[in-house]
C-alpha positions as CSV (number, residue, x, y, z in Angstrom):
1,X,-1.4,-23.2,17.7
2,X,-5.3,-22.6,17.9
3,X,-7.4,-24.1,15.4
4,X,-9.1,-21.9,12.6
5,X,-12.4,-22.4,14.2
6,X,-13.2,-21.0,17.0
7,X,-11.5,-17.8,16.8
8,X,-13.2,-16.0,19.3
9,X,-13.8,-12.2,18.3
10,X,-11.4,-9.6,20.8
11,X,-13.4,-7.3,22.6
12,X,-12.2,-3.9,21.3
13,X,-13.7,-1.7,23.6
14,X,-13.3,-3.7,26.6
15,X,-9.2,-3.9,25.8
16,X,-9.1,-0.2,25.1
17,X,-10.7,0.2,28.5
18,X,-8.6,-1.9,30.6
19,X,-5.2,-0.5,28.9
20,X,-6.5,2.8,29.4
21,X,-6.0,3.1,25.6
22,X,-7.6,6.3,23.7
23,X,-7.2,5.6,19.4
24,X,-5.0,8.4,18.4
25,X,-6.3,10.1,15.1
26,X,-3.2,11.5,14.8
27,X,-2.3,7.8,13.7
28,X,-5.3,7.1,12.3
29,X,-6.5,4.2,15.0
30,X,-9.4,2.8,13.8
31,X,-9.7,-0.9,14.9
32,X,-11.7,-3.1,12.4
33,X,-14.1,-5.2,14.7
34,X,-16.4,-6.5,11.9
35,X,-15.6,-10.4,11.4
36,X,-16.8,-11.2,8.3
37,X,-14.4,-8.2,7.2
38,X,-11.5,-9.4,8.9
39,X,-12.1,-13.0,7.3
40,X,-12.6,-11.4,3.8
41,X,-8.6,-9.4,4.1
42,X,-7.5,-12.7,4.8
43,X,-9.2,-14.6,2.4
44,X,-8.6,-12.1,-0.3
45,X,-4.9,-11.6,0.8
46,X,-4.7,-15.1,-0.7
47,X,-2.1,-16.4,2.5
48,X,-1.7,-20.5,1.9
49,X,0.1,-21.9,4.7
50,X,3.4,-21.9,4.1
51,X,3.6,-18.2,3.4
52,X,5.1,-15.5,5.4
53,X,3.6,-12.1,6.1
54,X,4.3,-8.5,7.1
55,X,1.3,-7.2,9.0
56,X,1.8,-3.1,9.1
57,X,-0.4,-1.7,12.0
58,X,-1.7,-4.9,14.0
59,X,-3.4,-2.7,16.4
60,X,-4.9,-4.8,19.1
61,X,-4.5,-7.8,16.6
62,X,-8.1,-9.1,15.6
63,X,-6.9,-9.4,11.7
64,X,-3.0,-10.8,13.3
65,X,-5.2,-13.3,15.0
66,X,-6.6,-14.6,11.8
67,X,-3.0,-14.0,10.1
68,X,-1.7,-16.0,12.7
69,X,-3.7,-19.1,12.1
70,X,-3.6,-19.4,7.8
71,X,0.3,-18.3,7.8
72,X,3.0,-20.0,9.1
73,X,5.1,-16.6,10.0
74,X,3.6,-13.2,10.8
75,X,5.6,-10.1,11.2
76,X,3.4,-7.7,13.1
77,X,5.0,-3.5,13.1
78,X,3.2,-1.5,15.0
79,X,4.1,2.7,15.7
80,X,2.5,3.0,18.7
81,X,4.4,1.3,21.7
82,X,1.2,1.6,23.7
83,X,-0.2,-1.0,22.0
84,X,2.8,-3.6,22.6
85,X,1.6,-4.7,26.0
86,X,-2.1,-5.4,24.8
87,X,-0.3,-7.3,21.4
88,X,1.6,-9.4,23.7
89,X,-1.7,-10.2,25.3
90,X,-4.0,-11.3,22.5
91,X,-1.2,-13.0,20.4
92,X,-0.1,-14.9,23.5
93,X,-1.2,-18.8,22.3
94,X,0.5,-17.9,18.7
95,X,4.3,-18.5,18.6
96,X,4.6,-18.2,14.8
97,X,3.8,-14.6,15.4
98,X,6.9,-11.9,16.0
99,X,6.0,-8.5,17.4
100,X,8.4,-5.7,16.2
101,X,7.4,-2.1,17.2
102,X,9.0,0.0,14.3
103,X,7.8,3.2,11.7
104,X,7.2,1.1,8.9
105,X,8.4,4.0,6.9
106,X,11.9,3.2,8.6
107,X,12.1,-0.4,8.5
108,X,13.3,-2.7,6.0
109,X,11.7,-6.3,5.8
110,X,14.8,-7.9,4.4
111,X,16.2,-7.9,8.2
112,X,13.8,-10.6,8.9
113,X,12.9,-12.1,5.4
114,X,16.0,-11.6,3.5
115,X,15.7,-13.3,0.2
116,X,12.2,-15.4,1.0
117,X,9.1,-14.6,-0.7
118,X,6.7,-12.6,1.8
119,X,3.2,-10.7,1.4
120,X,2.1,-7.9,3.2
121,X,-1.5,-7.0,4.8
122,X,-1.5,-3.2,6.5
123,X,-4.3,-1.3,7.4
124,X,-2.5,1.9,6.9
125,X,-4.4,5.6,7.5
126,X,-4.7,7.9,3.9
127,X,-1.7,10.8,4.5
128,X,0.6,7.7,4.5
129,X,-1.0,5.2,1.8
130,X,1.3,6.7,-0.7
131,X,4.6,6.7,1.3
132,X,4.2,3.3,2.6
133,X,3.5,1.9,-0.8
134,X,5.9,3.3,-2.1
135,X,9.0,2.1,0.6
136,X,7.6,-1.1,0.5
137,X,8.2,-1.5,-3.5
138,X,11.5,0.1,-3.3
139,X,12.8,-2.8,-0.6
140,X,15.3,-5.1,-2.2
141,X,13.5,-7.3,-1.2
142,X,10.2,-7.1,-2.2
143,X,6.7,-8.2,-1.3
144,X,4.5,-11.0,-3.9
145,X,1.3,-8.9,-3.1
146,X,0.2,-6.1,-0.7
147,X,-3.5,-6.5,0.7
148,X,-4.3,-2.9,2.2
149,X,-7.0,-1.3,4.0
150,X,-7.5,2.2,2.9
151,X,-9.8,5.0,2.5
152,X,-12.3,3.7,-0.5
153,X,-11.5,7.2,-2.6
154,X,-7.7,5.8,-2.8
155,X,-8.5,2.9,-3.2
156,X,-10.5,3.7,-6.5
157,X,-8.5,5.5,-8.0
158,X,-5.4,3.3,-7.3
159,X,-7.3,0.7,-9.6
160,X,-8.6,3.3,-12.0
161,X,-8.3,1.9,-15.4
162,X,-5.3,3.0,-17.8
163,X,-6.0,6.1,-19.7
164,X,-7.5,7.5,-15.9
165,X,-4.4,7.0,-13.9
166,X,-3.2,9.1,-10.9
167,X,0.1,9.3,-10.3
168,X,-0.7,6.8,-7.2
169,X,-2.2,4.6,-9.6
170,X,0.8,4.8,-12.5
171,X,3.2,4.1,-9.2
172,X,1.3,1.2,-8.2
173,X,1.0,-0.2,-12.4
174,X,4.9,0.0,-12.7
175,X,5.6,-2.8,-9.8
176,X,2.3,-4.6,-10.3
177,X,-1.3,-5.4,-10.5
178,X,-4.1,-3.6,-8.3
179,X,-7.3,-5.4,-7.7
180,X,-10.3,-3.7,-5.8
181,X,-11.7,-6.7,-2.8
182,X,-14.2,-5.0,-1.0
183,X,-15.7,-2.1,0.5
184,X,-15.9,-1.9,4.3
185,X,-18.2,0.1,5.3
186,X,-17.3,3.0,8.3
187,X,-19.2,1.4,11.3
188,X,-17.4,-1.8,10.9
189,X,-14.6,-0.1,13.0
190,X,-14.5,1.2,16.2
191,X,-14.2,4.4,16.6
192,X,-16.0,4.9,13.2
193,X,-14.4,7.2,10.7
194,X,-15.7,9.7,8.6
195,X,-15.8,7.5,5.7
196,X,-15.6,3.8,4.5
197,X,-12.8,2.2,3.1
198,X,-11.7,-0.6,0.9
199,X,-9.1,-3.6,0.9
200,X,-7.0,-3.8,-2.4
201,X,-5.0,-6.4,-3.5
202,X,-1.5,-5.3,-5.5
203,X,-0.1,-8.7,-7.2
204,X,3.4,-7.7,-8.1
205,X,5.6,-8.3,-11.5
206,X,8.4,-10.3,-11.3
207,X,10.2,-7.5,-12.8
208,X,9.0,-3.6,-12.3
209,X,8.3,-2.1,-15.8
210,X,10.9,0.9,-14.9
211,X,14.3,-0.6,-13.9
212,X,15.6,0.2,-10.6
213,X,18.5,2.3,-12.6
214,X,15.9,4.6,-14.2
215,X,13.2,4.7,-11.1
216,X,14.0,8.2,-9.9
217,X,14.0,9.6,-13.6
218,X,11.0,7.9,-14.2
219,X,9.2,9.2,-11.0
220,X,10.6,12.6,-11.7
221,X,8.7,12.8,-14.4
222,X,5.7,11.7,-14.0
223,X,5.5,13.5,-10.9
224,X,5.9,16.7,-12.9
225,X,3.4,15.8,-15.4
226,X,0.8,15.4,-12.6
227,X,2.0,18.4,-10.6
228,X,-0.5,20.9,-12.6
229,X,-3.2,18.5,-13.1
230,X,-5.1,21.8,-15.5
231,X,-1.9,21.4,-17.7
232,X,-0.8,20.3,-20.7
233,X,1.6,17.8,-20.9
234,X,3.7,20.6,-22.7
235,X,3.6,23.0,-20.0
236,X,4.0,20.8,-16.8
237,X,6.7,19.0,-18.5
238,X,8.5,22.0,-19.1
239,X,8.3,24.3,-15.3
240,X,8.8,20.8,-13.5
241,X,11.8,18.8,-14.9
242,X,13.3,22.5,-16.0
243,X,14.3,21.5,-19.0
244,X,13.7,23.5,-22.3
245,X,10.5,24.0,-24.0
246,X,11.7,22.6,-27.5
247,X,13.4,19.9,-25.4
248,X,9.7,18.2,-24.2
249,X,8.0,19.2,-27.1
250,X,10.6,16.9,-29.3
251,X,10.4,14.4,-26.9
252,X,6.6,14.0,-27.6
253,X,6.4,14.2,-30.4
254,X,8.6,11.1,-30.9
255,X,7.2,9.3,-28.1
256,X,3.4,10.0,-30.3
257,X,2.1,11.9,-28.0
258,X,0.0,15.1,-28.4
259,X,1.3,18.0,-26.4
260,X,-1.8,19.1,-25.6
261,X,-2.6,16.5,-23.1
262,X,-3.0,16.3,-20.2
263,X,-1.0,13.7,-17.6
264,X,-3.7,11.3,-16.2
265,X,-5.0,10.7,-20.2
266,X,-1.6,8.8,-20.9
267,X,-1.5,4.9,-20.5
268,X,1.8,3.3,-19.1
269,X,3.4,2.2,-22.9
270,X,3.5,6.4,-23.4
271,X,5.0,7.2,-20.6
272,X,7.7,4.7,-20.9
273,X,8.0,5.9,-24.4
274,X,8.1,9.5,-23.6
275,X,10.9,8.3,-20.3
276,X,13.1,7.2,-23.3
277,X,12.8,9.9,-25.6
278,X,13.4,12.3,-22.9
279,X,16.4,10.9,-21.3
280,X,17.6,9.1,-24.4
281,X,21.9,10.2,-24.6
């Protein structure tokens, strides 16, 4: 395998050009070509050597590249079969590198890492930061940390601090801890998007705060809390879990909880609280 230095940067354009490659939007292709960002993912995505990863969206693999030379096994999924042929190009001197194209959405990483400990780096477009996320926390077998590169705005408020939370954010604080890396400014990829974006780290618990029995209630209900943000706890509670009015209000009231306010004001202890007063037998 290569050494670490030099890695000589891929030509982005050039590639794109001799593939006959357009970026789609509708897949949100927007290759990072900056190098001292793509250094900073992997530095902050804390890989040692002897740790597996789950790349989601290599694209023409610049960041794989790097991957590739501080891990000693990379998963890359890629959507878009067109970029397959250039992958197989640019990751050609790396064996420890396996290219599977795959929705990530649809793909479950215990077919490759079973029971070992893996992390995951993704630059992943916004309308499918929460799904992914999401999938990938579900998986029995889980992640130690996700790295991702996202629009900033998610990216804030996914590490919002408690007593702010967004329902992306409580999601994220239930199987671990989000830390904000860096800001990457829009010109740093090629074609530029609209706006810059971030790289968080999510560290994850050993153990999710919500056990996997009581997930779907749990996310049933805070999703209803958040559904009317202008809502009162009261109110939102009541139209979206369709239970009775006197029903929620009790259920506050034990939990300590005012029912006058509003979803994103509760910190995660409350909403665990109000969980078991609301579905307490």
């Amino acid at each position: 395998m290569p050494e670490p230095n030099p890695l000589p940067p891929l030509n982005v354009p050039a590639l794109l050009a001799r593939y006959r490659l357009q970026p789609s939007k509708g897949l949100g292709q927007n290759f990072l070509i900056d190098e001292a960002a793509l250094e900073a993912i992997v530095k902050g995505s804390g890989i040692e050597k002897n740790d597996s990863v789950l790349e989601i969206g290599p694209g023409l693999g610049s960041l794989t590249r790097r991957l590739a030379v501080h891990a000693e096994r990379v998963v890359a999924v890629e959507l878009d079969r067109k970029m397959i042929p250039v992958l197989k190009e640019t990751l050609n001197l790396f064996p420890n590198v396996e290219i599977v194209q795959s929705d990530i959405l649809e793909y479950d990483p215990s077919v490759v890492f079973q029971h070992s400990a893996y992390r995951v780096v993704a630059n992943i477009p916004y309308y499918i930061t929460s799904a992914v996320i999401r999938h990938l926390l579900e998986q029995s077998a889980r992640p130690v940390s996700m790295t991702l590169t996202i629009q900033k705005e998610v990216a804030e408020r996914i590490c919002a601090e408690p007593g702010d939370l967004s329902l992306l954010a409580l999601s994220v604080r239930i199987y671990g801890d989000p830390s904000y890396i860096l800001t990457i400014d829009k010109n740093a990829f090629h074609p530029a998007p609209k706006i810059d974006s971030a790289v968080v780290r999510i560290d994850l618990f050993d153990t999710p705060l919500v056990p996997p029995a009581e997930a779907d209630r749990f996310f049933r209900m805070i999703k209803a809390g958040f559904a009317q943000k202008r809502k009162t706890l009261r109110n939102s509670l009541t139209s979206g879990l369709g239970l009775e009015r006197g029903k929620i209000e009790a259920a506050l009231s034990l939990a300590g909880i005012d029912p006058a306010r509003r979803a994103e004001t509760l910190t995660i202890p409350e909403w665990l609280a109000l969980q078991k007063e609301l579905f307490s037998e």
